[in-house]
Backbone as a ProteinNet text record, in pm:
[ID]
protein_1_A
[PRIMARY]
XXXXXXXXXXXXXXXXXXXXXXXXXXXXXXXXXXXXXXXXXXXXXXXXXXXXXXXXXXXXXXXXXXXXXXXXXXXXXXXX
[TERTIARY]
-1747.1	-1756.5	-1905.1	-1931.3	-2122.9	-2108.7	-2215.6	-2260.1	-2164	-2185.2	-2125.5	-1988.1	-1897.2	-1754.1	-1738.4	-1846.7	-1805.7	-1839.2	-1931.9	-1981.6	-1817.6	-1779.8	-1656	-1529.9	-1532.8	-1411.6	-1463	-1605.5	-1599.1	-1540.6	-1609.1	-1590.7	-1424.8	-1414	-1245.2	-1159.6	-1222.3	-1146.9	-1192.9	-1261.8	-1321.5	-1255.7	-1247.2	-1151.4	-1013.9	-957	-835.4	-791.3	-920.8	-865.2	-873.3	-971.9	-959.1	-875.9	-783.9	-702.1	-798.5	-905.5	-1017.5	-980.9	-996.4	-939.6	-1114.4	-1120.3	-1259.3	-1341.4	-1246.9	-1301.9	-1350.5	-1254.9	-1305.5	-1378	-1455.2	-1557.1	-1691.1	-1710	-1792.5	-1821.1	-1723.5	-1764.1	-1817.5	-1780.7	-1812.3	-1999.2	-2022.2	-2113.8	-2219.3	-2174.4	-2274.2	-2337.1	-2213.6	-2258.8	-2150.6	-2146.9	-2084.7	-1954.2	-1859.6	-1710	-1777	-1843.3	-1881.6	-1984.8	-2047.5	-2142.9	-2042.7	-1932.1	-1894.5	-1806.3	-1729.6	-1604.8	-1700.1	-1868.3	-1928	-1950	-1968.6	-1971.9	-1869.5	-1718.8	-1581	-1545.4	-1581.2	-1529.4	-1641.7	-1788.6	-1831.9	-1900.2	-1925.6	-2052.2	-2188.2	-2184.8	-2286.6	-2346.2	-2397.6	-2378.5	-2514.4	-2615.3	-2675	-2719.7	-2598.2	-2624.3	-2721.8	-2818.1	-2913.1	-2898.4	-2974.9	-2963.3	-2949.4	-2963.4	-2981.1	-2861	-2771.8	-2659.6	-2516.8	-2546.4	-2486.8	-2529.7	-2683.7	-2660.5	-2592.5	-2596.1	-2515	-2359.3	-2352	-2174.7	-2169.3	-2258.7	-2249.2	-2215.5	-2304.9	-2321.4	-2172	-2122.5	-1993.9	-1882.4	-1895.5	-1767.2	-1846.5	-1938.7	-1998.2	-2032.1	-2097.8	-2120.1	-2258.3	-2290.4	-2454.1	-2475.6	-2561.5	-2597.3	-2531.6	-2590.1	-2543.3	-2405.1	-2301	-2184.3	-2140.5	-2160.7	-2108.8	-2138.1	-2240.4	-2212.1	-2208.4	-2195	-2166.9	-1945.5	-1950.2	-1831.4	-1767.9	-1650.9	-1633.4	-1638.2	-1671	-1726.5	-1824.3	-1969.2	-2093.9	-2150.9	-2009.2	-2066.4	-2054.5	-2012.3	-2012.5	-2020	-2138.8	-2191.5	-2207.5	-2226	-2219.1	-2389	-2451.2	-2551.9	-2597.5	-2710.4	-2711.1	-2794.3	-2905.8	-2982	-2947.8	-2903.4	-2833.9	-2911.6
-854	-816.2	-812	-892	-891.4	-732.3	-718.8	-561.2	-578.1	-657.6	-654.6	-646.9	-681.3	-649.7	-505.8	-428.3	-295.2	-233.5	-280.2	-120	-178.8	-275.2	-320.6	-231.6	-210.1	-194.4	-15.1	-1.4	159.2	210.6	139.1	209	231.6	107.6	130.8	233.8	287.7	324.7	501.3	494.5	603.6	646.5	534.9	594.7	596.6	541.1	529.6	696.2	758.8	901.6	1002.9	960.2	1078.1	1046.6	938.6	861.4	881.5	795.8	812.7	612.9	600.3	406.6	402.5	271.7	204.3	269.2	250.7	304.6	483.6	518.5	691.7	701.4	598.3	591.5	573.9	479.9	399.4	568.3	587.4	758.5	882.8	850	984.8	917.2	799.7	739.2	716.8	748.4	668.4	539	440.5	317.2	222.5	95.9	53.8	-10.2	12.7	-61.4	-186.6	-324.9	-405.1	-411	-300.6	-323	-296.3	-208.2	-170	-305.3	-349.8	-483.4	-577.8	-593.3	-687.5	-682.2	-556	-545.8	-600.7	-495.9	-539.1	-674.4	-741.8	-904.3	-991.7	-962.4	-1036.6	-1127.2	-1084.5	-1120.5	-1056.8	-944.5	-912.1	-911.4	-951.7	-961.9	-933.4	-852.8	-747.5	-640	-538.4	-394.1	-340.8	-315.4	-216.1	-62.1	-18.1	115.7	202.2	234.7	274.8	287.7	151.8	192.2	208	249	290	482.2	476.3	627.3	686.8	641.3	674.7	678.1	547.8	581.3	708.6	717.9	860.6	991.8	955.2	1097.9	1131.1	976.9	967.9	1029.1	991.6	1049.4	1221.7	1280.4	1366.8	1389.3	1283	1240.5	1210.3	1229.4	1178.6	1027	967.2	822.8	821.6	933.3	960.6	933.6	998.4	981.7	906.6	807.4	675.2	580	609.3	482.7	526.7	706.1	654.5	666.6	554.3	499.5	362.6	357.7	271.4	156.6	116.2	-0.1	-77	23.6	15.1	-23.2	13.4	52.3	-96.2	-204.2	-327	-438.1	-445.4	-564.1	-657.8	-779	-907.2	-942.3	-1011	-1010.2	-1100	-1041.2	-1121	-1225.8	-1222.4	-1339.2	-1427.7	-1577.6	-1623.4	-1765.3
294.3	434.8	471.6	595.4	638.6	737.9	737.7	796.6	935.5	1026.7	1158.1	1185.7	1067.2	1016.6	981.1	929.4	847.6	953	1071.1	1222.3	1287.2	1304.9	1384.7	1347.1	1202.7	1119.3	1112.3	1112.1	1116.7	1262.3	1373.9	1506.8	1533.3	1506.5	1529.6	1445.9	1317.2	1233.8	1266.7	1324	1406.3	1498.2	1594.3	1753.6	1744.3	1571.3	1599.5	1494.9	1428.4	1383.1	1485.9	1568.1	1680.3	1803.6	1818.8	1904.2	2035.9	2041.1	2110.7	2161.6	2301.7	2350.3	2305.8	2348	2408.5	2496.5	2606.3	2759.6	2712.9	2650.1	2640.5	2543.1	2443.8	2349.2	2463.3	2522.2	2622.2	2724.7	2749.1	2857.3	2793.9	2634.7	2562.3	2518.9	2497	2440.2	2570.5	2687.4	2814.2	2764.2	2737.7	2714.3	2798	2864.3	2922	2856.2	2851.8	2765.5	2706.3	2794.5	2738	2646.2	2590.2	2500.4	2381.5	2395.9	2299.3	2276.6	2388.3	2326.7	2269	2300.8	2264.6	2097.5	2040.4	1919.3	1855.9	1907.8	1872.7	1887.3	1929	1972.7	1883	1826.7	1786.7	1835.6	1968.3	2089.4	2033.4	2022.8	1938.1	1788.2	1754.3	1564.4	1545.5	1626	1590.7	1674.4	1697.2	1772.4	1729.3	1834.3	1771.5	1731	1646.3	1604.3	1711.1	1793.3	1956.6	2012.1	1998.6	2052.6	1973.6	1796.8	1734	1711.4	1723.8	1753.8	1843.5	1971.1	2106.9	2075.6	2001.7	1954.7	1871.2	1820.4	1723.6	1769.2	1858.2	1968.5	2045.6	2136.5	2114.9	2084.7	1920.7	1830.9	1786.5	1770.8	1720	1565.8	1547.1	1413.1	1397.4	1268.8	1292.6	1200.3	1209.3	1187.4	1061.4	911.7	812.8	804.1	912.2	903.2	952.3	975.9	1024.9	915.3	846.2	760.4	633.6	615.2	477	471.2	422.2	465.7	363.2	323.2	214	277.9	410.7	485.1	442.8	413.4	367	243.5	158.8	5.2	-52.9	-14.9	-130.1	-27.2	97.4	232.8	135.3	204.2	115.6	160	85.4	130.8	247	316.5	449.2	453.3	373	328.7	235.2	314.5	295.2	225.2
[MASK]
++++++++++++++++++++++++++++++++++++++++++++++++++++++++++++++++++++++++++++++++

């Protein structure tokens, strides 16, 4: 799995324990729905740190807890 699969596969795996949609991630995050579907869809394939802290803030989690995560633990390498 490349990094941009494991923030995709965390966020979702995130909003779907706190049964939290998109739209009420995007309102809790003051970020616009499309930055977030842009991650989720793979429009984006590199979110900046900035607007993964904001998702953090979001869910009420801190950076720490977002990635340490069995998402994180075995990325494939990116330099290719």
């Amino acid at each position: 799995m490349n990094t941009v699969a494991a923030v995709r596969n965390r966020i979702l795996r995130l909003c779907d324990e706190r049964n939290i949609t998109i739209n009420r991630l995007a309102n809790l995050s003051a970020l616009p729905p499309s930055s977030i579907k842009n991650i989720l869809y793979g429009k984006s394939q590199n979110p900046k740190i900035v607007t993964i802290k904001m998702l953090c803030d979001g869910f009420g989690i801190t950076l720490g807890e977002f990635f340490q995560a069995a998402e994180f633990d075995n990325l494939e390498q990116e330099l290719k």
